[in-house]
C-alpha positions in Angstrom: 0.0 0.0 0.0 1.4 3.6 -1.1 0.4 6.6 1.4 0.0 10.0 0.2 0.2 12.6 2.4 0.3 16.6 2.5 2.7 16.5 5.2 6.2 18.0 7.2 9.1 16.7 5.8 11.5 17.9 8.8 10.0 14.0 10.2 10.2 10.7 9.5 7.2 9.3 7.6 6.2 5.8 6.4 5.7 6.3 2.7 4.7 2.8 2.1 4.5 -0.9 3.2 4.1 -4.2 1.1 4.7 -7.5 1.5 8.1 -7.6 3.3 9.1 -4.5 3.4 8.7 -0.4 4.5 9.1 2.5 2.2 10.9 5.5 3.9 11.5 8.9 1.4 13.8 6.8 -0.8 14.7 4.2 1.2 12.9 0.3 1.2 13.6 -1.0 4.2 13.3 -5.0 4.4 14.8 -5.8 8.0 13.3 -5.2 11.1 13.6 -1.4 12.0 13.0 1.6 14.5 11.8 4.7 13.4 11.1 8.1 15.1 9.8 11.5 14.2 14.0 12.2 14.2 15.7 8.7 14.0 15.8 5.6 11.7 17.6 2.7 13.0 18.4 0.7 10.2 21.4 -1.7 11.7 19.1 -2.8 14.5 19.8 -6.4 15.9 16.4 -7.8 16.9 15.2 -10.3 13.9 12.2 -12.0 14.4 9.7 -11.3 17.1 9.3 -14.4 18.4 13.3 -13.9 19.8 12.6 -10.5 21.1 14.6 -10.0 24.4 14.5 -7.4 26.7 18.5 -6.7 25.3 17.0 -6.5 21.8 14.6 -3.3 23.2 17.4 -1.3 24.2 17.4 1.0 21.5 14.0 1.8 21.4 14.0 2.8 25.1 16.8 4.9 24.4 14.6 7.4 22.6 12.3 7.6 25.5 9.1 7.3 23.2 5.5 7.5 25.5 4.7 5.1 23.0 5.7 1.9 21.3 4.2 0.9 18.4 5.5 -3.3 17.2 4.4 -4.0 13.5 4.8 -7.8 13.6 4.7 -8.6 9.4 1.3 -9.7 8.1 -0.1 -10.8 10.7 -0.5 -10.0 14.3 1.9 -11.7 16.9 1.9 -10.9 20.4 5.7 -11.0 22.2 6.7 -13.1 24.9 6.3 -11.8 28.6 9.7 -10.3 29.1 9.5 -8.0 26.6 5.8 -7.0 27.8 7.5 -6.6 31.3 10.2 -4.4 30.2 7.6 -1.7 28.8 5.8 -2.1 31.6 8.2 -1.7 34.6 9.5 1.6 32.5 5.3 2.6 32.0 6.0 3.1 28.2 2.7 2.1 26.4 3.6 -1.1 24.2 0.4 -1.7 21.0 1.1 -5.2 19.1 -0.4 -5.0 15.5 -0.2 -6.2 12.3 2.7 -4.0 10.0 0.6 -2.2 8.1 -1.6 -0.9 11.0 1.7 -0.3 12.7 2.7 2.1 9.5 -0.6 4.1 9.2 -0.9 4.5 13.4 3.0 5.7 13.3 1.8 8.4 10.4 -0.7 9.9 12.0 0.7 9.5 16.1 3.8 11.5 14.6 2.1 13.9 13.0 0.6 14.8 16.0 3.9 15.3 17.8 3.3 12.4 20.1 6.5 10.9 21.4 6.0 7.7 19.3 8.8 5.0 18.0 7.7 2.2 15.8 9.4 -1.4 15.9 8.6 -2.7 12.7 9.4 -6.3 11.3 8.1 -6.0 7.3 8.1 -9.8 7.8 10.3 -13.1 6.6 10.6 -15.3 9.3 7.4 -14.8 11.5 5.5 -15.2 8.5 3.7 -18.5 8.6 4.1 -19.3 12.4 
């Protein structure tokens, strides 16, 4: 799916998801990723959701975001209890969905200048669990 939006371009938007991977300005993005109103993090370490660890989050709580947001591919799936428990004991709001409901909530929480992050995993390996 292909947004289109009359929007700032001092932030980071989602331009597009498919099947597998994000569209950032001019960057596709096909490995799991964080993204902020001000940072991309492109290298990050965490690969499939289903081995998400609470070392694997570090980055993300880093940017001290109000709000996670973890795009699990094309399908919704839920991570294990540690990593619920890490958002929790630092009372950062943690909302599983599906990638592309994960790209169009980003859009418009950042838009509104909400302190938002988004965990996104455009898919591979989860797929099919």
């Amino acid at each position: 799916m292909k947004f289109t939006l009359d929007a700032r371009s001092d932030i980071n938007l989602i331009r597009g998801y498919a099947a597998g991977e994000v569209h950032f300005a001019d960057l596709v993005q096909r490995a799991p990723c964080i993204v902020t109103a001000d940072r991309l993090i492109l290298d990050w370490q965490a690969r499939e959701v289903h081995t998400l660890g609470a070392a694997d989050l570090e980055p993300v709580f880093a940017l001290q975001p109000d709000v996670v947001l973890l795009g699990t591919g094309a399908r919704q799936i839920f991570p294990g209890s540690e990593v619920r428990r890490a958002f929790a004991v630092r009372r950062i709001g943690l909302e599983v969905m599906d990638l592309g409901a994960a790209c169009r909530t980003y859009n418009i929480l950042v838009q509104e200048e909400r302190r938002v992050a988004a965990m996104l995993f455009p898919g591979g390996a989860d797929e099919g669990r």
